[in-house]
C-alpha positions in Angstrom: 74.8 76.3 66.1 73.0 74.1 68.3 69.2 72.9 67.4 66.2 73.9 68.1 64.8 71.6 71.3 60.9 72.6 72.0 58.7 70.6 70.8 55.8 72.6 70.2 55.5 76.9 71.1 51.6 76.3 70.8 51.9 74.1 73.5 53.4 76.8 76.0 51.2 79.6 75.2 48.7 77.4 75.6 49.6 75.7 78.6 50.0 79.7 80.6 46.9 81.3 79.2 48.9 83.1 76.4 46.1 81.6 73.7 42.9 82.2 75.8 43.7 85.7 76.8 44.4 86.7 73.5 41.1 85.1 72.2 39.7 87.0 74.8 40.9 90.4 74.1 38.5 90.0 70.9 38.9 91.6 67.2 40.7 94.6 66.4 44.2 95.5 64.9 46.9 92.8 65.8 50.7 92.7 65.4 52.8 89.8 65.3 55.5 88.5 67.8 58.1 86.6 66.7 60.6 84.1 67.8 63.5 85.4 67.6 65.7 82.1 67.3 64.2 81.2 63.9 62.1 84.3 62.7 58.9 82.5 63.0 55.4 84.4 63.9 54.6 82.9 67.5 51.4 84.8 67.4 49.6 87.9 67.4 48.7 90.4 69.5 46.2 93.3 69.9 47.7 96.6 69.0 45.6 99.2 70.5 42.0 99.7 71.8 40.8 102.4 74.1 37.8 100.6 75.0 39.8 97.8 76.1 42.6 100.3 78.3 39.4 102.0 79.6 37.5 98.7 81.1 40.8 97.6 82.1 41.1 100.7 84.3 38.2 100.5 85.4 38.4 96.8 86.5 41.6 97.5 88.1 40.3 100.8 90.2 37.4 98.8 91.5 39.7 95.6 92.6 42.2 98.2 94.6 39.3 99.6 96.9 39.1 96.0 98.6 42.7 95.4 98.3 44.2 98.3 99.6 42.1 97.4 102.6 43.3 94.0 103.1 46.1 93.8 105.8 49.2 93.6 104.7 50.0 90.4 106.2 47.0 89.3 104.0 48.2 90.5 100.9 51.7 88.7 101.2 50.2 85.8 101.7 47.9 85.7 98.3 50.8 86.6 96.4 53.2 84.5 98.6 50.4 81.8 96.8 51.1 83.5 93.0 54.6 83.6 93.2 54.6 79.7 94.6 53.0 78.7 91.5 55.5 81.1 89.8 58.2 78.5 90.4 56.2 75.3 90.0 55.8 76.5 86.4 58.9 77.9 86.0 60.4 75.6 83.5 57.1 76.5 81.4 57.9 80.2 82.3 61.8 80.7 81.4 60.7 78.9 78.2 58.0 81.0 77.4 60.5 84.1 78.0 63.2 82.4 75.6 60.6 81.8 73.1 59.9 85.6 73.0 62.4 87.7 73.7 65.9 85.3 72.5 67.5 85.1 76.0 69.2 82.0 76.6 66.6 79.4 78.7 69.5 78.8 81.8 69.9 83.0 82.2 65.5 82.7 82.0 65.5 80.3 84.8 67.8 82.6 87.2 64.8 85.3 86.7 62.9 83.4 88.2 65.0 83.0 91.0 65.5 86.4 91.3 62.1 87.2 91.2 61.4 85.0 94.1 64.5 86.3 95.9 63.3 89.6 95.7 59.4 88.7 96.4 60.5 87.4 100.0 62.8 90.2 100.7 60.3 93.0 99.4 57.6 91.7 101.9 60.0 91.1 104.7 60.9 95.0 104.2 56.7 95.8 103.3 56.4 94.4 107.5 59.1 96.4 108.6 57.6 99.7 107.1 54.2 98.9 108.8 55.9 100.6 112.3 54.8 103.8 111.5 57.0 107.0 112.9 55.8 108.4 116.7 56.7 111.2 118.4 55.2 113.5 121.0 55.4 117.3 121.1 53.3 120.3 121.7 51.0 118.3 123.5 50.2 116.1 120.3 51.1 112.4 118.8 52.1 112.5 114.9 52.5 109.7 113.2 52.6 108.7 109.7 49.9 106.9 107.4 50.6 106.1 104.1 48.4 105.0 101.4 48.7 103.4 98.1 48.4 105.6 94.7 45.3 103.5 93.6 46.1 102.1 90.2 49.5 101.8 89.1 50.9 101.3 85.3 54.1 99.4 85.0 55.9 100.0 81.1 58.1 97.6 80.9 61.4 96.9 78.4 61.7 93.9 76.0 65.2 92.5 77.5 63.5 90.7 80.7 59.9 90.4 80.0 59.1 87.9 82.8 61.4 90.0 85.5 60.1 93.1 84.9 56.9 92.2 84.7 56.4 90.2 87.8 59.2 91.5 89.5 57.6 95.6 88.6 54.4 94.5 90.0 55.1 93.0 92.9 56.0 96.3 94.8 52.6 98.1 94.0 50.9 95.2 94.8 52.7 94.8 98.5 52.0 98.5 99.4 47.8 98.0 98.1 47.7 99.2 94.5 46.4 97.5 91.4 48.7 97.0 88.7 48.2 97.4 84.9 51.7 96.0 82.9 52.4 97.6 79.2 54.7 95.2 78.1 57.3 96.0 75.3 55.9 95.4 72.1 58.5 93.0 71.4 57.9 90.8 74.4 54.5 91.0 75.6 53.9 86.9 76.3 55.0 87.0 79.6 52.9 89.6 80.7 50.3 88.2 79.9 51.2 84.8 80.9 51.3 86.4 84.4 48.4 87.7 84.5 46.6 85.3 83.8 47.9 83.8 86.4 47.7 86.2 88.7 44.1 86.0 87.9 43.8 82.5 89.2 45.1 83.6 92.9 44.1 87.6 93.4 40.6 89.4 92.7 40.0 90.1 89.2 41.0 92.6 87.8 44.1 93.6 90.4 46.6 92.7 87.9 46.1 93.3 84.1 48.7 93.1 81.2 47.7 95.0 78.2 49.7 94.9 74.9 49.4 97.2 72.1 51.3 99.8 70.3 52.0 103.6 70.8 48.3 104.7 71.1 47.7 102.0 73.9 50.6 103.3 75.8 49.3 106.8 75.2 46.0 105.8 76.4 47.2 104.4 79.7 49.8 107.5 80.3 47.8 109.7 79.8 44.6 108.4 81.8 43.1 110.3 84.8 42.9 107.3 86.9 46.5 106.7 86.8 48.9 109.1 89.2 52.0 106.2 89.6 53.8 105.1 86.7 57.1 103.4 86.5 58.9 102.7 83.3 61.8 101.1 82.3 63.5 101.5 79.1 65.0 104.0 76.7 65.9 107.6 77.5 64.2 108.4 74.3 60.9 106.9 75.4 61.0 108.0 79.1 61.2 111.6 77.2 58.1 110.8 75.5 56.5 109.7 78.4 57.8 112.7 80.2 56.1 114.8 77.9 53.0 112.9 77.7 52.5 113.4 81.6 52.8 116.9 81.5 50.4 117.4 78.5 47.5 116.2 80.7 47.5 118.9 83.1 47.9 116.5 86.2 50.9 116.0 88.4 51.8 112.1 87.8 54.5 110.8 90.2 57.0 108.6 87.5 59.8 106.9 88.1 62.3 105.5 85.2 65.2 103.1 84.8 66.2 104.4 81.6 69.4 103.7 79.5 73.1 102.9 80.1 76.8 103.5 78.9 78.6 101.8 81.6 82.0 102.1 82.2 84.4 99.0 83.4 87.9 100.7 84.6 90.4 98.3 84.8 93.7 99.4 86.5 97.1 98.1 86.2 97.9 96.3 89.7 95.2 93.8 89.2 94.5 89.9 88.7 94.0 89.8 84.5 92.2 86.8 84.7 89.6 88.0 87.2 89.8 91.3 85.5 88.7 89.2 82.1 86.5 87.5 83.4 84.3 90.1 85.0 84.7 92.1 81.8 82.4 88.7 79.5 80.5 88.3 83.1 79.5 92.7 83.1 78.5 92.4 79.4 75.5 90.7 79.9 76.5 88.2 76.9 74.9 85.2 78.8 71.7 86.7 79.8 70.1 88.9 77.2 73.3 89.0 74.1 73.9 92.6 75.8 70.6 93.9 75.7 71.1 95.0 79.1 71.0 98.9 80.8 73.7 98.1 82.9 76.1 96.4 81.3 79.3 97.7 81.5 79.9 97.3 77.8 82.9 99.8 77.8 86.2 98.8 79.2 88.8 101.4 79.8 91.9 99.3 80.4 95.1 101.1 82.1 97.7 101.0 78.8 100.2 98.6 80.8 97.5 96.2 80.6 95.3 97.2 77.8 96.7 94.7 75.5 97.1 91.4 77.8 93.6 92.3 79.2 92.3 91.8 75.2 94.1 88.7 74.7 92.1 87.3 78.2 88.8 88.5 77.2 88.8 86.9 73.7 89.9 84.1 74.9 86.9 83.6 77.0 84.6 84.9 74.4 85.6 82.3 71.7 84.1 79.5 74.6 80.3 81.3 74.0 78.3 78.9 72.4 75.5 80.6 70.0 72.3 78.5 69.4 68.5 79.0 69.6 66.9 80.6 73.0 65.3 77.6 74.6 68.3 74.7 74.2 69.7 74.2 77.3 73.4 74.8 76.2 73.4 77.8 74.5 75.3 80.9 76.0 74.0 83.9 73.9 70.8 84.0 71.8 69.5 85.9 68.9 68.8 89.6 69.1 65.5 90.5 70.0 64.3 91.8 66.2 65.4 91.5 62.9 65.1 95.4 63.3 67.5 95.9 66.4 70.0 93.7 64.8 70.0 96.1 61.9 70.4 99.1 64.3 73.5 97.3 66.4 74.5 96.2 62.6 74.7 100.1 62.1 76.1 101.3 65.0 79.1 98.7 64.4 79.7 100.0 61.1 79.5 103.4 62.0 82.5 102.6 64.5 84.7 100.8 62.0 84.3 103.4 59.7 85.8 105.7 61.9 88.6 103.9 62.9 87.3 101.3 65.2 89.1 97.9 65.1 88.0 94.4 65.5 89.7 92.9 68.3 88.0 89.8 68.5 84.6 88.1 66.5 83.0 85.2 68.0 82.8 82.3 65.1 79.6 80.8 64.7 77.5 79.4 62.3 74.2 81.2 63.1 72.3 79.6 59.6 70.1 81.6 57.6 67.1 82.4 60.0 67.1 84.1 63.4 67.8 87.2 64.5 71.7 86.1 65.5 74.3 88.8 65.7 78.1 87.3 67.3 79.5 88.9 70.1 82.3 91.2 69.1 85.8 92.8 70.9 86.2 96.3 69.3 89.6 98.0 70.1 90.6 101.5 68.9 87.6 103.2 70.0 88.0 106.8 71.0 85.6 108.7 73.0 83.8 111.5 70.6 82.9 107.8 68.6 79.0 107.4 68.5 79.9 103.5 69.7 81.2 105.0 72.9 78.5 107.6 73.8 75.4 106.2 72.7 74.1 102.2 74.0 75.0 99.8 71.3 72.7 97.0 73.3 73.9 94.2 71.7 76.7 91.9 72.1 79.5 94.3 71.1 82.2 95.0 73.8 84.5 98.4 73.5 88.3 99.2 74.5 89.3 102.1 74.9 92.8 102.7 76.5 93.4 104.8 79.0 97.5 106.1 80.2 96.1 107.5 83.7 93.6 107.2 86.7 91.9 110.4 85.9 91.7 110.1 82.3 89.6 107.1 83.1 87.4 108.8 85.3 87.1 111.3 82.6 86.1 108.9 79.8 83.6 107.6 82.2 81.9 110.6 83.0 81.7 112.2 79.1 78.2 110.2 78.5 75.4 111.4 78.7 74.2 108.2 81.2 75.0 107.3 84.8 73.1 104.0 85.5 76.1 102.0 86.5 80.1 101.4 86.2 83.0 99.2 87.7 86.4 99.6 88.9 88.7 97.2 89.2 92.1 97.6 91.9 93.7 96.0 94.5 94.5 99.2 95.6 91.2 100.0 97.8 91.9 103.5 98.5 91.8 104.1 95.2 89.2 102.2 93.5 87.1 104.0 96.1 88.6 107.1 95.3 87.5 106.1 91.4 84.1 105.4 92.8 82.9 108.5 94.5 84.2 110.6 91.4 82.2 109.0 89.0 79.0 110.2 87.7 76.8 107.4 88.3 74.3 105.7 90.3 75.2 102.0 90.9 78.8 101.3 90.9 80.7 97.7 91.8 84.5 98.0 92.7 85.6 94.5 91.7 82.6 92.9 90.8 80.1 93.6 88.0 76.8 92.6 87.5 75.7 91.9 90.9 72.4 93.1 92.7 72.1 93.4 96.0 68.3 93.4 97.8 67.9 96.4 99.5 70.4 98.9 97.6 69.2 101.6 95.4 69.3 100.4 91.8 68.9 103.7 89.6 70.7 106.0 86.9 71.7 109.8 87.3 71.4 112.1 84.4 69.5 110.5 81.4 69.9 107.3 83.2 66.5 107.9 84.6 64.7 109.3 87.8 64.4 107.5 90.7 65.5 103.6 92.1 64.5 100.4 91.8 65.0 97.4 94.7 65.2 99.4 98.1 63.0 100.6 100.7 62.6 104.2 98.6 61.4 102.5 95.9 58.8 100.3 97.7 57.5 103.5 99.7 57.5 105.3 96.2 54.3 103.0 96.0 52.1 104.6 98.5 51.4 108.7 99.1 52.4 110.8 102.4 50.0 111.7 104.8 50.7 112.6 108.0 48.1 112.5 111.0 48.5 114.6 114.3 46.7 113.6 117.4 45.8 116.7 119.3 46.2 115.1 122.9 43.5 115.9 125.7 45.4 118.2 128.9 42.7 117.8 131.5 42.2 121.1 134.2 43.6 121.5 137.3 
């Protein structure tokens, strides 16, 4: 297991404004956030306060009414300014994000990237959008006027703190709302690292990050103020939140990436080793140790190939190296909690107990602290198993075989999800044939993994409502309203 390289964790919360926001939240109930490389308290944070949520509502409603006003060209170039400084500290950042939430420092750095990617596509889209719709009939001009929500509330998972947090504000912000981030309890630092500075190049208030537990959530959710919300994470949560939303009476407009059981279909004409190597790439291994909603973390591999496809992906599995977050050479990182282990611990076991096999284990010496869990290759799984309907999210890869192309397709669809899946075929007739028939909303023929500015990212069935990453989702941010022009006829 490689060492532990940062010199001092003090000295990045520090550095970002992790320390002085927290001393400014002031006294109340706190709850510590750990590292998750050696089990170590980093720090703590507030766990709830209404008065808190309520001035920070109230702060962010009063910063909107100037914003929302601002041109738009105006707007993208203050947070053109934000997310500049973004990537002068983003060494600082990507650490801070390994610190908290175990994902290897080299897969924190491409965040950042990809925040920035999307940032410039986004507002090149935002422009685009300003040309509003004319047309001319019965002796009228109509044309459309859209207008941001007001406040917006961003929930946000613990498996890319600094990505969803930047990257989920950023849209609001384009199309003139304020936006409030309730970071995962987990993995709150890098919300409120960005806030703070966010704080240093928009008006007060505009963009908030407010930790806490259950009741804070509630508090937000349920607030009059707030008609947008957007959530990522489980489907048990976005339930919750669901419920919560109807409860107040009010008709909320919420949108929500929610969980995963992504299917990789690997047919018999293909290239193995490409095949095998999109299989470790889909897992999401390197980037958050499989804590990912779109990982396609169940391979159904064609019998004629089942077995040679195994061999290739253990192969590259046992070339992982396992080590603390924030050393530069570590593939895959601990698991988020010492509590989540347990739960992926359990899932495992419940597998292997029902006839599940372990094709392959990653060796590693992962020490006594940390919340470290090696990647494993189970084989043997059949379908009714619990491992292969519910999300494991963690660094376990299931095989399945498969003897034909509809009993794939099949296997695919008997989840309860639909965020994403991949087929792999030289055939292209028929890995597009695989791809309309299967019951989900992102899906890759040969590829895995890869995002694409401007397509719809978003789940079907429990996978959640609504997309992320496309022009829909970026009008989801303002509200309809349509104006017709009653044109002047003079007399004759």
């Amino acid at each position: 297991m490689t060492e532990n390289t940062l010199a001092d964790p003090a000295e990045v919360l520090a550095s970002l404004g992790v320390r002085d926001a927290l001393q400014a939240a002031g006294p109340g109930d706190a709850q510590p956030v750990y590292d998750p490389s050696t089990g170590r308290v980093l720090c703590e944070v507030p766990a709830s306060g209404g008065t808190r949520v309520a001035d920070t509502i109230t702060a962010a409603a009063e910063a909107q009414r100037a914003w929302g006003r601002l041109p738009l060209a105006d707007r993208i170039d203050m947070l053109a300014g934000l997310v500049g400084e973004l990537v002068r500290r983003r060494s600082e950042f990507a650490t801070l994000d390994a610190l908290n939430s175990g994902n290897p420092l080299r897969a924190c750095h491409f965040d950042v990237d990809d925040i920035v990617r999307y940032f410039q596509h986004w507002s090149a889209m935002a422009r685009t959008m300003q040309l509003s719709r004319y047309g001319a009939d019965f002796g009228a001009v109509h044309y459309d006027d859209p207008f941001p929500y007001g406040v917006v509330l961003r929930i946000t998972a613990f498996n890319k703190p600094l990505y969803f947090a930047v990257g989920g504000a950023l849209m609001p912000l384009l199309m003139g709302n304020a936006v409030i981030v309730k970071p995962a309890p987990q993995t709150p630092l890098s919300a409120i690292a960005f806030a703070a500075l966010a704080a240093r190049h928009l008006p007060p208030g505009l963009v908030s990050a407010v930790p806490g537990d259950v009741a804070t959530a509630q508090a937000l959710i349920t607030s009059p103020a707030i008609r947008r919300i957007a959530f990522t994470g489980s489907a048990a949560t976005g339930l919750a939140i669901q419920r919560s939303c109807a409860a107040t009476g009010m008709v909320k407009h919420l949108t929500m990436e929610l969980g995963g059981k992504n299917a990789i279909i690997v047919l018999p004409d293909v290239d193995l080793d490409a095949a095998a190597d999109a299989v470790v790439r889909g897992s999401s291994f390197r980037t958050t140790q499989g804590q990912s909603c779109q990982a396609t973390s169940r391979v159904l591999a064609h019998d004629d190939i089942h077995d040679s496809l195994l061999d290739r992906v253990s192969a590259r599995l046992d070339v992982l190296r396992m080590g603390t977050a924030y050393d530069p050479s570590t593939d895959v990182g601990p698991l988020v909690t010492a509590a989540h282990r347990e739960r992926v611990r359990a899932l495992v076991d419940s597998g292997l107990s029902l006839g599940a096999t372990v094709r392959h284990q990653v060796t590693a010496d992962t020490g006594g602290a940390g919340f470290y869990f090696t990647p494993l290759l189970l084989a043997d799984v059949e379908p009714s198993m619990t491992i292969a309907q519910e999300e494991i999210f963690g660094p376990v890869l299931t095989a399945t075989r498969v003897g034909s192309i509809q009993q794939a397709v099949d296997i695919a669809n008997s989840v309860r999800y639909g965020l994403t899946a991949a087929v792999w075929s030289k055939d292209i007739d028929v890995a597009l044939s695989v791809a309309s028939s299967l019951e989900s909303g992102y899906v890759w023929v040969n590829d895995v993994a890869q995002h694409y500015p401007g397509a719809p990212f978003g789940g079907v069935k429990d996978s959640g409502v609504g997309s992320e990453e496309s022009s829909e989702a970026l009008r989801s941010f303002t509200q309809q309203r349509s104006i017709h022009v009653k044109l002047h006829t003079p007399s004759r």
